[in-house]
Every structure is written in structure tokens, then in C-alpha cells.
C-alpha positions as CSV (number, residue, x, y, z in Angstrom):
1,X,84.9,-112.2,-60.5
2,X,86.7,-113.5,-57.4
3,X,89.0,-116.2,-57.8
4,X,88.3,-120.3,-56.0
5,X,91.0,-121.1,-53.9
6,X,93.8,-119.0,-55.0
7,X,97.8,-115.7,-53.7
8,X,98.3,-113.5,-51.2
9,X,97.0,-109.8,-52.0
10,X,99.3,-108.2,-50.3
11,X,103.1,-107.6,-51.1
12,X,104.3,-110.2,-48.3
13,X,103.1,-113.4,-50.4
14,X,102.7,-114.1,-53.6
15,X,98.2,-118.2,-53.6
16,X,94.1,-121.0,-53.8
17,X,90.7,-118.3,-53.7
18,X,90.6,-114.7,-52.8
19,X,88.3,-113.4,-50.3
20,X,86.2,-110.8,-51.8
21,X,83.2,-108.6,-51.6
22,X,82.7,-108.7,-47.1
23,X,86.3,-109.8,-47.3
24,X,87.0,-106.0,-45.1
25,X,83.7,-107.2,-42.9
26,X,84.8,-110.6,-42.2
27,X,88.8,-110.0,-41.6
28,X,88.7,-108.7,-38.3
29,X,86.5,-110.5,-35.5
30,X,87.3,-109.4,-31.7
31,X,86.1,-111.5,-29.2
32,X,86.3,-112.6,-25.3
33,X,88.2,-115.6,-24.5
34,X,87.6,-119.0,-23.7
35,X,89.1,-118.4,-20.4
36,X,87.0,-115.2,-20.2
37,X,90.6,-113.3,-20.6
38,X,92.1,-111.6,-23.5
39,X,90.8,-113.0,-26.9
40,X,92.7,-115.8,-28.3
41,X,94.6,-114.5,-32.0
42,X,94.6,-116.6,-35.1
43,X,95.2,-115.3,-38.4
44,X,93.6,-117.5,-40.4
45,X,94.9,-117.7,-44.4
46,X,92.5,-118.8,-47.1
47,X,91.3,-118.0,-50.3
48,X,87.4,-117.1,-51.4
49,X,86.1,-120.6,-51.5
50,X,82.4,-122.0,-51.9
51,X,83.4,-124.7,-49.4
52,X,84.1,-122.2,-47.2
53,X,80.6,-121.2,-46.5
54,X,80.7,-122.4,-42.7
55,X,83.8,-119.9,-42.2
56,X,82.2,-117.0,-43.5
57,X,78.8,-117.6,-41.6
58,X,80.9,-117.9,-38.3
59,X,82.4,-114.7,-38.8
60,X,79.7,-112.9,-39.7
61,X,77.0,-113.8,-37.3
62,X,79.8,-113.7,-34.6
63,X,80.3,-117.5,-33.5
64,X,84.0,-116.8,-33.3
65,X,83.9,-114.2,-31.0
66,X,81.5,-116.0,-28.3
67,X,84.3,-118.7,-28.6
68,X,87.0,-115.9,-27.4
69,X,88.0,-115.9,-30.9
70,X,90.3,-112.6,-32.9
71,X,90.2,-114.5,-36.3
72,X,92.6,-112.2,-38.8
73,X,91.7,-113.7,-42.5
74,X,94.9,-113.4,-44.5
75,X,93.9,-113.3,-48.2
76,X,95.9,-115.4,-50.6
77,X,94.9,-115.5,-54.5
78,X,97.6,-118.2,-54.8
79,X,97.5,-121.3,-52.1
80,X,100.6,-122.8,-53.4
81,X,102.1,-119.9,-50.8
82,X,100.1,-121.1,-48.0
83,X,102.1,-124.3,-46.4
84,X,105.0,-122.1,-46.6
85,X,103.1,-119.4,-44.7
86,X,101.9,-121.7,-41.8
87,X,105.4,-123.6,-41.8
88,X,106.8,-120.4,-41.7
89,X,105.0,-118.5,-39.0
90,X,103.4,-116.1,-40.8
91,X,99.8,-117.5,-40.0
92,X,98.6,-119.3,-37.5
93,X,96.2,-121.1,-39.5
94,X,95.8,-121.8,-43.4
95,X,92.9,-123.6,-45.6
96,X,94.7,-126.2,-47.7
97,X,93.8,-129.4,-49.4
98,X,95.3,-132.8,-48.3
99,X,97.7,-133.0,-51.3
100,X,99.4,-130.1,-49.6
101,X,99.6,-131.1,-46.6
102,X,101.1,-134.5,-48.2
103,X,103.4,-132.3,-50.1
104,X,104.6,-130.6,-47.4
105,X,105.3,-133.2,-44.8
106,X,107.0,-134.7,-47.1
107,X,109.4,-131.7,-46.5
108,X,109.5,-132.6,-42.9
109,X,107.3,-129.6,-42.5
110,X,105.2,-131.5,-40.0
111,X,102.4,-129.3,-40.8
112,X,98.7,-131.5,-39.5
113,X,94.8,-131.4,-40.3
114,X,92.9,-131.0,-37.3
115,X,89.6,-130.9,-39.6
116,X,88.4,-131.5,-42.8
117,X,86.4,-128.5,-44.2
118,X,84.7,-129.8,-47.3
119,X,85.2,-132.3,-50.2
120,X,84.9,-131.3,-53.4
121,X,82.1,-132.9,-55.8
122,X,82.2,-130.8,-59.2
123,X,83.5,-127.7,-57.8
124,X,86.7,-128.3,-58.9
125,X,87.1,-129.5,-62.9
126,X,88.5,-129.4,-66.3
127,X,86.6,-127.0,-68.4
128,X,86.9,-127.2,-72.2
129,X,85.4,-125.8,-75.6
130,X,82.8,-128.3,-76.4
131,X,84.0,-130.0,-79.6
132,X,86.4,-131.9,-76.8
133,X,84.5,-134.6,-75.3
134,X,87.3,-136.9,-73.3
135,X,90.6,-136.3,-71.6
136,X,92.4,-138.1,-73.9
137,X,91.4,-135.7,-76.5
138,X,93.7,-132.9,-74.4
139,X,96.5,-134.5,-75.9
140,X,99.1,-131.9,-77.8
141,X,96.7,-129.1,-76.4
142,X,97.5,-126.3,-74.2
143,X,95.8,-126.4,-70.2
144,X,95.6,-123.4,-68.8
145,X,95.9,-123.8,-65.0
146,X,97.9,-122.8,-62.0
147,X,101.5,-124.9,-61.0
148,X,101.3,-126.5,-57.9
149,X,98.0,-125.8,-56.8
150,X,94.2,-128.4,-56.2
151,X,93.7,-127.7,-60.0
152,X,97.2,-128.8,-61.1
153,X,96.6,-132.2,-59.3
154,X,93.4,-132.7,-60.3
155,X,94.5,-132.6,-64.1
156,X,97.2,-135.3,-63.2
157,X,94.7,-137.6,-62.1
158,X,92.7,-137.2,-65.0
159,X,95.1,-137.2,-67.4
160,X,96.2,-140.8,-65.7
161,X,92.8,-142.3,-65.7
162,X,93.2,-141.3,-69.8
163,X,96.5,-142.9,-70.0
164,X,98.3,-140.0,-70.6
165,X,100.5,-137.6,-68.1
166,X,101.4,-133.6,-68.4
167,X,104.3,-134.2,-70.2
168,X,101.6,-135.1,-73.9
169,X,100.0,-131.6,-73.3
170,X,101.3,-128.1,-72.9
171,X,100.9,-126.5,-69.8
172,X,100.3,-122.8,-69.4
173,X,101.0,-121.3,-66.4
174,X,97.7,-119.6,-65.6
175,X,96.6,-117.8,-61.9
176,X,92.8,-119.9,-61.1
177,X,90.8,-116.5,-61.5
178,X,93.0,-116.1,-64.9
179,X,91.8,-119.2,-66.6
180,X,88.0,-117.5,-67.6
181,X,90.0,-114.9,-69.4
182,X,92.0,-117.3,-71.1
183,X,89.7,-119.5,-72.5
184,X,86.8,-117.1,-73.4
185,X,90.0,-115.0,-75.1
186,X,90.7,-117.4,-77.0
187,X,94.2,-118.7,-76.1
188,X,93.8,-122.0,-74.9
189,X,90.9,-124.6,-75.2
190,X,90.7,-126.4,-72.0
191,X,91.6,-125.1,-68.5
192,X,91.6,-126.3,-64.7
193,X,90.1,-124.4,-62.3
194,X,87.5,-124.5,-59.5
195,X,84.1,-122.2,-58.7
196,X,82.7,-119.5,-59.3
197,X,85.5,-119.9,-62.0
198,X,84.2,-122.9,-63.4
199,X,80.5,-121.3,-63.9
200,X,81.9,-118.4,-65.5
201,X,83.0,-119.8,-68.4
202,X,80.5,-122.8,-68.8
203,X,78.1,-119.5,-68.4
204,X,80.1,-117.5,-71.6
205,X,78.6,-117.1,-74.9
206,X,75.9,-117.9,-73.6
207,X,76.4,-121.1,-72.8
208,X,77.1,-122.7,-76.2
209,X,81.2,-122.8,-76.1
210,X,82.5,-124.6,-72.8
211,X,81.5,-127.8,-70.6
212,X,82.7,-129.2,-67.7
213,X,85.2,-132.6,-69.3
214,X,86.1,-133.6,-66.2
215,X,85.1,-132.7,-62.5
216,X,86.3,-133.8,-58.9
217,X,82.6,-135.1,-58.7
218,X,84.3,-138.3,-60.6
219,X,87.5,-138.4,-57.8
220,X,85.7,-138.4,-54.8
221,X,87.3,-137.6,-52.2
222,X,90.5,-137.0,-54.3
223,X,90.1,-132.7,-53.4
224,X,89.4,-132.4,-49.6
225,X,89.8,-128.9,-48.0
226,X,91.0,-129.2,-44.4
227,X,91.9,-127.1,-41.9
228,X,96.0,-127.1,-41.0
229,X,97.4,-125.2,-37.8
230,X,100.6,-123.9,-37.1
231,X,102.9,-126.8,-35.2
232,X,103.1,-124.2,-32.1
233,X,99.7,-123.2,-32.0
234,X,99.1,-126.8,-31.7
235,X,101.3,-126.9,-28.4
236,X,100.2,-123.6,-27.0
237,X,97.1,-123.2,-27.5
238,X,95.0,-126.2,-28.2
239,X,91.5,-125.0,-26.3
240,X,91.8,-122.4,-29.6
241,X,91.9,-125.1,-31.8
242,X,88.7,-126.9,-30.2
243,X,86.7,-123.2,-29.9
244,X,87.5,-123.2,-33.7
245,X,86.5,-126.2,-34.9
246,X,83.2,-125.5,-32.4
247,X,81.8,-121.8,-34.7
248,X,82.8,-123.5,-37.5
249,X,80.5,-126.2,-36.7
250,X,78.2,-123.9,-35.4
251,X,78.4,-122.2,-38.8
252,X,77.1,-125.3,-40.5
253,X,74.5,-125.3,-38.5
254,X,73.1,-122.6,-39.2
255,X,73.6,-122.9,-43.1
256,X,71.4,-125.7,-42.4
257,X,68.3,-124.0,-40.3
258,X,69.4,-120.4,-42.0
259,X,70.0,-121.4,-45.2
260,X,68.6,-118.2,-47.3
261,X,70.6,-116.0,-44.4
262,X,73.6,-118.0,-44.7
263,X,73.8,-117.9,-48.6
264,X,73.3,-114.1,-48.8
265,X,76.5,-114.0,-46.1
266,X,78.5,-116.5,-48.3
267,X,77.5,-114.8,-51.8
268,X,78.6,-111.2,-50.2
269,X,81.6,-112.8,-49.1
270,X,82.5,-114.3,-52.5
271,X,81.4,-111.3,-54.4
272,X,78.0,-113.5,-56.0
273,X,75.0,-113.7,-56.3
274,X,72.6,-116.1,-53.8
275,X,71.6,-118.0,-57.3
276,X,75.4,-118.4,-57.9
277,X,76.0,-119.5,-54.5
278,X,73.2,-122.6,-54.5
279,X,74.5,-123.4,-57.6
280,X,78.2,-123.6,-56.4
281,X,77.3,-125.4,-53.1
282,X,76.1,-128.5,-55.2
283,X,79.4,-128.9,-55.9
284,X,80.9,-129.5,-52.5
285,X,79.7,-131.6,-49.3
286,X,81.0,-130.1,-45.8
287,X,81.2,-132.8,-43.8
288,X,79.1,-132.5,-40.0
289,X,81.0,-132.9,-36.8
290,X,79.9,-136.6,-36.5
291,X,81.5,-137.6,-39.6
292,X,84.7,-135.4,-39.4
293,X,86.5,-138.3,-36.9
294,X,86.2,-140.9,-40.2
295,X,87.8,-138.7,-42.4
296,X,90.7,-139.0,-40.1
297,X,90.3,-142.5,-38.4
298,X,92.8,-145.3,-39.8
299,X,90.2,-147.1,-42.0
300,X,89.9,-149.0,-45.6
301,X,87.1,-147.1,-46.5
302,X,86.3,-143.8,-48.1
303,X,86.6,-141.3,-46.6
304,X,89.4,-141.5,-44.7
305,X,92.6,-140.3,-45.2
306,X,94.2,-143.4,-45.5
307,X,92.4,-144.5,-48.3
308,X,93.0,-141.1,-50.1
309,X,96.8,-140.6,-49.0
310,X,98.4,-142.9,-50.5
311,X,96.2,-142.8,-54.3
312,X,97.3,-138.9,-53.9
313,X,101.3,-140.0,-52.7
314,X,101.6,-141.9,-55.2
315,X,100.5,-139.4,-57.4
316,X,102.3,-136.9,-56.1
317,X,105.6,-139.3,-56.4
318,X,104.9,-139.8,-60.0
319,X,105.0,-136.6,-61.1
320,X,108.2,-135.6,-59.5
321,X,106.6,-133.7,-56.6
322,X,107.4,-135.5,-53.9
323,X,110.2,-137.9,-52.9
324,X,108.9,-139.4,-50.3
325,X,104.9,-140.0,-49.3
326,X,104.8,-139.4,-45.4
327,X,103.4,-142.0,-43.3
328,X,99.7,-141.0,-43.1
329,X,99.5,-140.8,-39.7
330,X,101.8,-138.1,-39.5
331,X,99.7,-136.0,-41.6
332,X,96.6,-135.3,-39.0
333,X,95.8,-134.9,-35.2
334,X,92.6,-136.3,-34.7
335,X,92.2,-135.7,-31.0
336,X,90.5,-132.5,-30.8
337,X,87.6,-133.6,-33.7
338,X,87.2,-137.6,-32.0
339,X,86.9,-135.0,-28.2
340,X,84.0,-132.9,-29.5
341,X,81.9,-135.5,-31.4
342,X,82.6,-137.9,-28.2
343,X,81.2,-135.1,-26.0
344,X,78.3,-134.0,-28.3
């Protein structure tokens, strides 16, 4: 079972979902150029993600290519590596969530969204054995979940809604596709982690062990997925930005008018069945290209970022992880999204 959003597979890195199944189809895409020259490179690092779906359809029925695109996908089965990775040079591109983007310019890492990708809506929760029925009942108990990662923040906000923080249970430090094992083994009775995870082990013994406790569908907005480049792709190469952003839109597209196609493309990229896959894609909303500018437009309603960023600062500040919360606006370029829906 592939992980959510996950660590690099290979040596270089050690993190948030693991591309697998047409992981070897999808990782290489050659393609013209938008200036009809050599094809524009971007290795792109992400982890096998239902949220990804409009990715994995762009690859595979070629919409990065007819935008000049050579899209590399660098697996990670642990995300927590992939700000470094993007600060660092070793991508060009990465699929994060906003907290780590939050996290990391709080570093002075500078690292922006240039789209949102998806919001989670239940993909993402706290899975426990059934005789627990509210968070506050996770106190003194051991959480199986991954440090520093979408599932590590969402059990701090839950835990705060309860009253309680991380400090009145006992973590265990527990890779995303790991937590399945863990709980269906036995070792813990609650766990944080995010689809096709989460359906696993609500699916074990058949059925009549584990439930869902707690689920981003009750923070929404809280988990967003977003799309950070490199600070000098930015400067170098910003018509690569805007042909990205254009097949992935393309691919949601087609998820819409294609939509038994496009879930046999995302189930063989996630390693799962196309029942899995409708299942798991009630659990997150990707936003369309006319509603990607508010997620990034100064505003005092949901969804923007600046409604979100400073609920997740602070939370992030509370728990020691940040110093700092960067001013919002450093955290996003807007200007290639606000172009394209202007133009469309």
C-alpha cells in the first residue's frame, strides 16, 4: 500500500506520499518548448497523493509535453525533506502544504506558492480504535504519526480544539504509510495519517476496529496542498511556471469530462483500485483556475491565505516550531494564477 504524502526513495533524501504503481511511466515526460526550442526541465518532488490527481492525468495523457514541458517526479516518502530540497536546489519544484511553506519562510527560506493544488476535506485525519470517541480521550495515549509532517499539524490543532496539546499524549514517531501497520498490530490505538492510509485501516478487520475521530473535513482549509518553485526558477524561467500551472489545469479538466479515464490513470499511479480512488477523492476539493486567485488574494474570508496563515502561525509558534510567523504576503506570488484566470 502506497503511502499519502510522504520521503525520498532514493539514497539522496530521506519525506509526504510516495508515487507508486505508473510512478516509472509518469517520471519522465519529454516535450517541445514553449518557445518551440529545447524543452523546459523541472523536476518536480511529490509524494503519491489523491489530491494529486490533476498531476498524474497531465503526465499521462501528455499535457506537459504540448506545454514544452521535461517534468522529472522526484519521489519522497517523507515531505518533511522537501522545503529543504527546493531551498536547496535539488528540485525545481516540490508539492508541499502551506504550513510548510510558513515553516520555512520563517527560515528566511523565501520559498513561494504559485498555486494551490487541493484542500483537504477528510483525506487527512485521526484514525482510532472505536471504543475512543473524542480527542480529549487521546489523552495519556500513544499517536502514531510522522514529526513534522501535514499529519503532525493536523493532531496539534485537534488536540487544541480538545484543550489539550502533544505534550498530554505520547508521540511515536511513525513514517505515514507505517501507521496501518501500527495500529492493525496492535501497538498504538490512534494514529495520524492521510489516504489511501486512512481507508486501510478504517477498512481492517473488517471494518469493526477503527473510525475516523477526527478529519481535516472539520479544519477547512487548515491542510492546503500548493505548488512551491524554486526562488531561481521563479526569476529564470517564469513562462515554465505559467505552462505548468496551464496541464495541470488542463488536467482537471479532463478529470471532469474524463472522469472514468482519469481515475483509472490516478488509481495506477497510486497503486489502487478506481473504487479506492472515488472514494479518496471525496476527501479533497481541487480548486479550478477561477478560484485559485482567492486562495491567494489578501481577503478576510476563507479561503485565502490570509485567513489561514495566521490560525496555522500561530499554531506553528505555539508548539515551538516556528519563531517567527512570516508576513503572509511573503509566502505566495500570485501573478502568474491572477494572469491566466484574467486571460481565460
Amino acid at each position: 500500500m502506497p503511502t499519502a504524502r510522504s520521503r525520498l526513495s532514493c539514497a539522496a533524501f530521506p519525506r509526504r506520499r510516495t508515487l507508486a504503481g505508473a510512478a516509472a511511466a509518469l517520471a519522465l515526460l519529454a516535450g517541445g518548448s514553449h518557445a518551440a526550442s529545447a524543452a523546459t526541465n523541472i523536476t518536480l518532488g511529490a509524494v503519491s497523493w489523491i489530491g494529486y490527481g490533476p498531476i498524474y492525468v497531465a503526465a499521462a495523457k501528455g499535457f506537459f509535453t504540448q506545454h514544452g514541458l521535461h517534468v522529472s517526479l522526484v519521489n519522497f516518502n517523507d515531505n518533511a525533506a522537501m522545503p529543504g530540497a527546493v531551498y536547496g536546489g535539488q528540485v525545481t519544484a516540490a508539492t508541499l502544504t502551506y504550513d510548510q511553506v510558513i515553516g520555512s519562510d520563517a527560515k528566511g527560506w523565501n520559498l513561494k506558492v504559485v498555486m494551490p493544488i487541493d484542500y483537504s476535506a477528510g483525506a487527512d485525519a485521526i484514525v482510532s480504535t472505536d471504543n475512543i470517541t473524542s480527542v480529549a480521550q487521546l489523552k495519556g495515549l500513544k499517536v502514531a504519526y510522522a514529526p513534522l509532517s501535514p499529519s503532525d499539524f493536523l493532531l496539534g490543532y485537534a488536540l487544541k480544539q480538545a484543550g489539550l496539546t502533544k505534550s498530554d499524549v505520547t508521540s511515536v514517531n511513525v513514517p505515514a504509510d507505517g501507521v496501518p501497520g501500527v495500529m492493525v498490530g496492535g501497538s498504538t490505538k490512534a494514529g495520524v495519517t492521510y489516504d489511501p492510509s486512512v481507508t486501510s485501516i478504517v477498512q481492517a478487520d473488517n471494518g469493526k476496529k477503527f473510525h475516523v475521530l477526527f478529519s481535516s473535513r472539520q479544519a477547512p482549509g487548515l491542510i492546503t496542498d500548493v505548488l512551491v518553485m524554486s526562488p531561481k526558477f521563479l526569476k529564470t524561467d517564469p513562462a515554465g511556471v505559467t505552462d505548468f500551472i496551464e496541464a495541470f489545469v488542463e488536467g482537471e479538466a479532463y478529470m471532469k469530462s474524463n472522469p472514468a479515464d482519469a481515475q483509472a490513470i490516478i488509481g495506477q499511479a497510486l497503486g489502487e483500485g478506481v473504487g479506492d480512488v472515488q472514494a479518496q477523492l471525496a476527501g479533497v476539493e481541487n480548486p479550478g483556475l477561477d478560484a485559485m486567485p482567492a486562495v491567494l488574494a489578501k481577503s478576510d474570508q476563507l479561503p485565502s491565505f490570509w485567513v489561514t496563515g495566521p490560525v496555522i502561525g500561530k499554531l506553528l509558534k505555539a508548539e515551538g516550531q516556528i519563531q517567527t510567523v512570516p508576513p503572509i504576503a511573503v509566502t505566495y506570488d500570485a501573478s502568474f494564477v491572477d494572469a491566466l484566470a484574467h486571460a481565460k
